[in-house]
Structures are given as structure tokens and as C-alpha cells.
N, C-alpha and C positions, 0 to 999 in steps of 0.2 A: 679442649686441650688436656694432654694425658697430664696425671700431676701423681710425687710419687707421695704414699701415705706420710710419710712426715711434712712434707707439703699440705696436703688436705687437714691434717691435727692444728695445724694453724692458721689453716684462711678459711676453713667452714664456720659459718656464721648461722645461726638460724630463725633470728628474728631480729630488724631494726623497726624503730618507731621510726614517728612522723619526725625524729629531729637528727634521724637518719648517723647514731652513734656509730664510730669505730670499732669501740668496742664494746661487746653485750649486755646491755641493763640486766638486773635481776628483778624477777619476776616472782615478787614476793607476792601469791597470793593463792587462797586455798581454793577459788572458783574463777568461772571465766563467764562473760557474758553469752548472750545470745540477740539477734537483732530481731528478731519476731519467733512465734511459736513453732511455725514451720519446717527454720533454721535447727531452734533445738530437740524436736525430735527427727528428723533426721539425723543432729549428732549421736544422739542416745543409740538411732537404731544403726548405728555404723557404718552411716551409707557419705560419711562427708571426718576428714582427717582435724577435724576442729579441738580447739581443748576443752576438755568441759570439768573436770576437777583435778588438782597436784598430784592426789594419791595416785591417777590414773593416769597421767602425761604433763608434762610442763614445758616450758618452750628451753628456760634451761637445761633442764634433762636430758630434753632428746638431743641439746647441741654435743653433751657431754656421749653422750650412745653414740650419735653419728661420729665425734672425731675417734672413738675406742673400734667401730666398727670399720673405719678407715686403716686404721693402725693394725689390724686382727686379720685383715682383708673379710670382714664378716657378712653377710647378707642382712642381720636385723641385730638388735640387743635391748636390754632391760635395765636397769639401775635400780639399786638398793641401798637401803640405807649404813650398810654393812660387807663386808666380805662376808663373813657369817652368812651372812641371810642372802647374797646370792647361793652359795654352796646350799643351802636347804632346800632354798627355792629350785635349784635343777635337779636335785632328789626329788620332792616333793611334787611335785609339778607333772612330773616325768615317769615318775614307779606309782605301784598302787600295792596291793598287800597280796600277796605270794610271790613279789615278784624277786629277783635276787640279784645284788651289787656286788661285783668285783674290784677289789679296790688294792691299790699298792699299802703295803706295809709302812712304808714309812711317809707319814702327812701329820700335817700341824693335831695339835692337841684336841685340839675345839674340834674340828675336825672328825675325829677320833671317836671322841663324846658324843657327836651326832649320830656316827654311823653304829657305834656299840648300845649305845641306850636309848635312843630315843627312834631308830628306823625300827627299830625290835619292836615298837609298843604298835606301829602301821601295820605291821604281821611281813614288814619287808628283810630279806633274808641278806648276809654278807659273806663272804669271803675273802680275805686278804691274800693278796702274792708278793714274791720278792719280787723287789724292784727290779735287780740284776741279773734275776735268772728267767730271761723270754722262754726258753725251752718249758719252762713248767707252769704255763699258763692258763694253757689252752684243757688240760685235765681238770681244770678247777672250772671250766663254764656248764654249768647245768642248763636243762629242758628253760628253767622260768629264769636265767639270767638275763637283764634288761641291761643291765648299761654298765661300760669300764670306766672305773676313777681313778686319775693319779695326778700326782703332784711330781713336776721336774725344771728346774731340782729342787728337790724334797726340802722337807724344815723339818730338823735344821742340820742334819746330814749332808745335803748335798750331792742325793745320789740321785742318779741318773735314768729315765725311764727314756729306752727307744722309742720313740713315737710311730716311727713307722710300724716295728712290728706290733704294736698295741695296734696300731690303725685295721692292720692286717687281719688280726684277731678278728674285730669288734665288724668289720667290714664280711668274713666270715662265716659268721654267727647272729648277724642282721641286729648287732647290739648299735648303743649309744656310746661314742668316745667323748668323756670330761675334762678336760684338763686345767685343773690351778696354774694358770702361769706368772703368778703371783711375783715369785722371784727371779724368771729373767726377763717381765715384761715384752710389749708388743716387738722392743727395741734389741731386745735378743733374743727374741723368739720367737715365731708365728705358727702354732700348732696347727692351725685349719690345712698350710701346707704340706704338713703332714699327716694329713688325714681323720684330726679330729673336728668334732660337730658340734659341740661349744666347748666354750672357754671362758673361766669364771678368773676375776681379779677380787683381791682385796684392793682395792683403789685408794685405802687409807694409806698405803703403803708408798713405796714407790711413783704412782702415781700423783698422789699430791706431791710427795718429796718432801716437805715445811713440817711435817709431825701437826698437823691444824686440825684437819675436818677427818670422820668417817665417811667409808663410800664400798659401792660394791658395784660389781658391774657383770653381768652376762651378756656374749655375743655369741654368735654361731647361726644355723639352718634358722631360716627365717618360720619353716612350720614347728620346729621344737621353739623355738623364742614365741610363737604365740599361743602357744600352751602356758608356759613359764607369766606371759603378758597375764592372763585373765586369771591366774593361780593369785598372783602379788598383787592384782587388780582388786579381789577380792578380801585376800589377809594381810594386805597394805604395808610391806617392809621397804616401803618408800622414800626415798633419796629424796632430803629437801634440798627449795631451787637456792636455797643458801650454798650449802655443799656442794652441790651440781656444778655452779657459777665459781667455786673455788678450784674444784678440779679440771674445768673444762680451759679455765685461765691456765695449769699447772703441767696441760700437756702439749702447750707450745712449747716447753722449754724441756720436756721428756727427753727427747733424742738428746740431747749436748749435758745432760747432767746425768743419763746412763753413761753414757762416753766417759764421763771423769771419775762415775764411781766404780766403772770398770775398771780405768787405769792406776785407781787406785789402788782397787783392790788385788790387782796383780801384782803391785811393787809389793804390799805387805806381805801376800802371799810367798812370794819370791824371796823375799829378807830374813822371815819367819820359820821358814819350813827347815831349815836345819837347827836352831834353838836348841841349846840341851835342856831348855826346860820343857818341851815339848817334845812329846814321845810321838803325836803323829799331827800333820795337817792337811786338810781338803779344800781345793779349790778349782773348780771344771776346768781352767784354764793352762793350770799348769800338768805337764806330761806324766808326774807323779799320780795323776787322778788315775783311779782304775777305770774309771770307764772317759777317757780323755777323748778316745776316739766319737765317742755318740757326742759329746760333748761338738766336737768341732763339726761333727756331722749338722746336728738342727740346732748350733748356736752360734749368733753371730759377738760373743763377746762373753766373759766368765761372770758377769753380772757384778754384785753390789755385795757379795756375804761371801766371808770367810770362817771357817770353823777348825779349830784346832783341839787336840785331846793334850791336857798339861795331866806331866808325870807328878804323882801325889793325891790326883782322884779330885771328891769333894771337897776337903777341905783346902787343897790346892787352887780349887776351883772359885772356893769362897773367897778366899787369901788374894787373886788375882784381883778380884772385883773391888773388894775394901781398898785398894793400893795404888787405881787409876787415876789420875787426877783430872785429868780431861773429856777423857769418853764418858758421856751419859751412861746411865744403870737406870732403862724405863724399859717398859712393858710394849715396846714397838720394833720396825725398823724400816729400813728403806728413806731414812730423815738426810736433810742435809749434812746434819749432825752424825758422827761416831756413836755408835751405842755397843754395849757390851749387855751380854747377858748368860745366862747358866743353865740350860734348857732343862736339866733332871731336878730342879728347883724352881722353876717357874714353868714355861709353857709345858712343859709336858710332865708337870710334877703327878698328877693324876693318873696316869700310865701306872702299872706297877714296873718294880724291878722288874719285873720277867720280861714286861711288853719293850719297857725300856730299850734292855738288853737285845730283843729281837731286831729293833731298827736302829741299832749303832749307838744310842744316845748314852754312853758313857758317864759315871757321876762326876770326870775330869773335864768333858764338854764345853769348850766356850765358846759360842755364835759372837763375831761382831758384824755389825751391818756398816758394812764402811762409809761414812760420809765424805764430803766435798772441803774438807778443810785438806791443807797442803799433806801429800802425801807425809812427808817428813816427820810431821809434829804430831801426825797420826802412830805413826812408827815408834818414833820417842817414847811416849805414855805410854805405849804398849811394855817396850823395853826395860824402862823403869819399875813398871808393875812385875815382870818376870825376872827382874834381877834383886827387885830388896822383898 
């Protein structure tokens, strides 16, 4: 029976014991048995799908892989302990030393830091492009370019990467499409459809929802995922089945709580965006977006984050934040919870001015990740903060 992926994120099951549970035990354990010699070398030599240690497969894991690769429409996928560490793990995994990354301009911090100081040290080469400008892309691919990176929508920007013509690109030029889809999730978003070949999540995010566990998650082309498999096999940034068993519960209820932090985040958007303490604001969903169009194109909903630029800069900025009384002020988002934060003081403090400036991140900047409490009282504390 056909079933549609938010259907499968919730009735895929991947192991019941002898006492035949509803819902999934956890499989707290660093090894797995064997019933004679036989058995276990034939696990070792790869001739039989059995577990044989955490760091290399676990039963809650792959329940957690199989419901993200349902949600992704994915052929295979990997789990990390990290969003972090999937993003390195499809570098890493993937390029070797001459080889050279094109990457969108504007992506998280961390991010950032990977790809400037630490692919440098593998002898692997970069290039950045604008997000908005597809025409000038394709002049940036050299002889040893392996694989396009973006992030859409970007952090904490907001802006918008076509997919298709990235796909078109990379399809082209026999490269590798990446894609974070961090912030519109599987639930607004499915990149494979538009032509990318994996798709990396921070799973801390959004997908947990509750701000609880780390998590990371890679899906896509089942022979790049088994590159990626015996990379992590090996350097072990392995998803414990604590974690695994917290997100794998956290994306039954994914679909109906994107829904509300979508509709949340459209009322503030919409209530917000003439402000006069606010000189500008960004959100995919409303027609003000400059790229609104690609927006409606590969998205089924404006997502979970709104970002606006307050006139008076930094200390505007700072001003905002001391003055909320409700929204949380933590280093996350994608929570149940309201979070406020200052991108050119925290996540992307590290950037210089210059780099800053090149991907919109303004000293006046404020990202909120809209949580699930009442639109209303979300809007209030906002209000309040911009009016005293």
C-alpha cells in the first residue's frame, strides 16, 4: 500500500522484541552479539545486514535514517552526532586534496569556519557565489570542481538559492549538489526533487523541536551515502541510540508543528514588517521577499525564522534583546520555544566586518526562530521590546 512520507515518519518501526512493544525500546548498547563464529564473520565481511557495534549501525539509528529518508524521498542516509559533523562528513568523505567547493555565500558560521580554515589544511580549494545571482555561477566552476554547497534559506538571511538551476549546474559539470535544508525541513522542502544528491540536516534543530538532544543527519544517492557510511564508520561522529530514539520519536509530530511554526511565523511577519523601528524585514513567505517567487516555487510553507534589520544598528540590536521578556536569548533554534538572537554577535561573530557585510548580516540583525506558543503573546514581547 502506497503511503505518503509523513505517513511512513510515523508508522516505520525497525525493531520490536519478544514483548512485541508499540513503541521502540532503546537500544542502549556499544555491541551486539553473535550466535556462533560463522555468523560473525560473515557480519564483519559484509555478506549479512546484522549489527555488530553503535559507532557503525544501531537499530535506533537506522529507524531514525529510514523515517528522514522517507521524509527526503532519499535512497539511503547516515546519522551524526551533530549537524556539524554531517556537514564535514559530506566534504570529507566526498573531496580529496586538489579538489575544489563551490559554495553559496551566505551559510551558517560554523560552517563557514570549515570550509575557510580547515578544507585549506586537506589541500581542498573554495569558491563562494551569490546566492541571487544564478547568471554568475557557472564562470566560477573550474577543471577540479567536485561538488556545489548551499544553504536555502540561508542563516540567517534568508535568502534564497534556486535549486533547480544549482541542480542544472552541478548536473552540467558532473559535480555533487549539497544542500542544508536545515531550516525549511523535509516539511518544506524536498531538495532531491529538485535535483540535489544529498541533503544534510542539523537534526538538533527543528527536527527534535524540544531544544533536548544533538543530531545530524545525511540522506541522498545511496553510492555517495556509502562513501560518507565507512568515512564515519571509521572517524566515528556517531549519533547515540539515546538521541536517535529522541528524534526518531520527535518526527512523528514534525509535520503539525512545521504547520504552526509556519503560521506563526507569518502573522509576525505580516504585523511586523511595517514597524517604524524596523528599517527592513525578511521572510519567504511574504511577497515583499525579493526572491518570493523561488520561494513559492520549491517551498511548501515560509518556515519557522524570521529576521529583521532594527534602525539604530548594534546597539539597537543589543537594546532589543536586554528588553524581551519572554523569548529565550540561547544559542539555538528551531525549539518549541521563541528564541531571539543577534547574528553579528553570536553566530557569525567570527566573520569579519567585510565578510559580514558581503552576506547581508547587518550589526542591526535580529533572527527569531518562532516557537509554538500563541501567535499573540509572541507578538506582544516582541512589541514591547521595540517600543520601550
Amino acid at each position: 500500500m502506497q503511503q505518503h512520507p509523513i505517513t511512513k515518519a510515523i508508522r516505520i518501526q525497525t525493531e520490536r522484541t519478544n514483548e512485541m512493544e508499540h513503541s521502540t525500546p532503546m537500544f542502549l548498547t556499544s555491541s551486539f552479539c553473535f550466535d556462533d563464529a560463522e555468523e560473525m564473520r560473515a557480519t564483519f565481511a559484509d555478506e549479512t545486514d546484522f549489527n555488530i557495534y553503535s559507532r557503525f549501525s544501531n537499530p535506533n539509528v537506522k529507524e531514525f535514517v529510514d523515517k528522514v529518508c522517507a521524509l527526503e524521498g532519499a535512497e539511503a542516509g547516515y546519522a551524526t552526532a551533530s549537524g556539524m559533523s554531517a556537514i564535514f562528513a559530506s566534504f570529507m568523505a566526498l573531496m580529496k586534496q586538489g579538489d575544489h567547493l563551490l559554495v553559496c555565500n551566505a551559510i551558517f558560521g560554523s560552517t563557514h569556519t570549515v570550509i575557510t580554515k580547515f578544507l585549506p589544511k586537506f589541500g581542498i580549494e573554495y569558491t563562494y557565489f551569490e546566492a541571487d545571482k544564478p547568471e554568475t555561477w557557472e564562470a566560477l566552476v573550474r577543471p577540479n570542481t567536485k561538488m556545489i554547497f548551499v544553504e536555502t534559506p540561508t542563516n540567517p538571511g534568508l535568502d534564497l538559492v534556486d535549486m533547480e538551476a544549482a541542480s542544472a549546474l552541478a548536473k552540467k559539470h558532473n559535480l555533487i549538489f549539497n544542500v542544508d535544508n536545515c531550516f525549511a525541513t523535509p516539511i518544506g522542502q524536498r531538495p532531491i526533487e529538485f535535483g540535489a544528491d544529498l541533503v544534510v540536516h542539523s537534526a538538533t534543530k527543528w527536527m527534535d523541536g524540544q531544544g533536548r538532544v544533538l543530531g545530524g543527519v545525511i540522506v541522498g544517492k545511496k553510492e555517495l551515502i556509502k562513501d560518507i557510511y565507512l568515512f564515519c564508520r571509521s572517524t566515528g561522529p556517531s549519533l547515540s541510540p539515546f538521541n536517535a530514539w529522541v528524534l526518531s520519536k520527535s518526527l512523528e509530530t514534525l509535520d503539525v508543528r512545521m504547520e504552526r511554526h509556519g503560521k506563526n511565523a507569518l502573522f509576525l511577519a505580516e504585523q511586523l514588517e511595517k514597524h517604524p523601528a524596523i528599517a527592513s524585514l525578511k521572510y519567504p513567505w511574504l511577497p515583499s521577499h525579493p526572491q518570493h517567487a523561488i520561494a513559492k516555487k520549491q517551498m511548501t510553507n515560509g518556515g519557522g525564522i524570521v529576521c529583521f534589520e532594527l534602525k539604530g544598528g548594534l546597539e539597537a540590536g543589543r537594546s532589543f534583546l536586554d528588553k524581551l521578556q519572554m523569548l529565550s536569548l540561547t544559542a539555538n533554534l528551531g525549539d518549541s520555544r521563541s528564541i531571539a538572537s543577534h547574528p553579528a554577535s553570536t553566530t557569525h561573530a567570527k566573520l569579519t566586518e567585510e565578510e559580514r557585510a558581503a552576506v547581508n548580516i547587518t550589526p542591526g540583525l535580529i533572527r527569531i526562530s518562532v516557537g509554538l506558543e500563541k501567535a499573540e503573546d509572541i507578538l506582544a514581547d516582541i512589541l514591547q521590546a521595540l517600543e520601550n
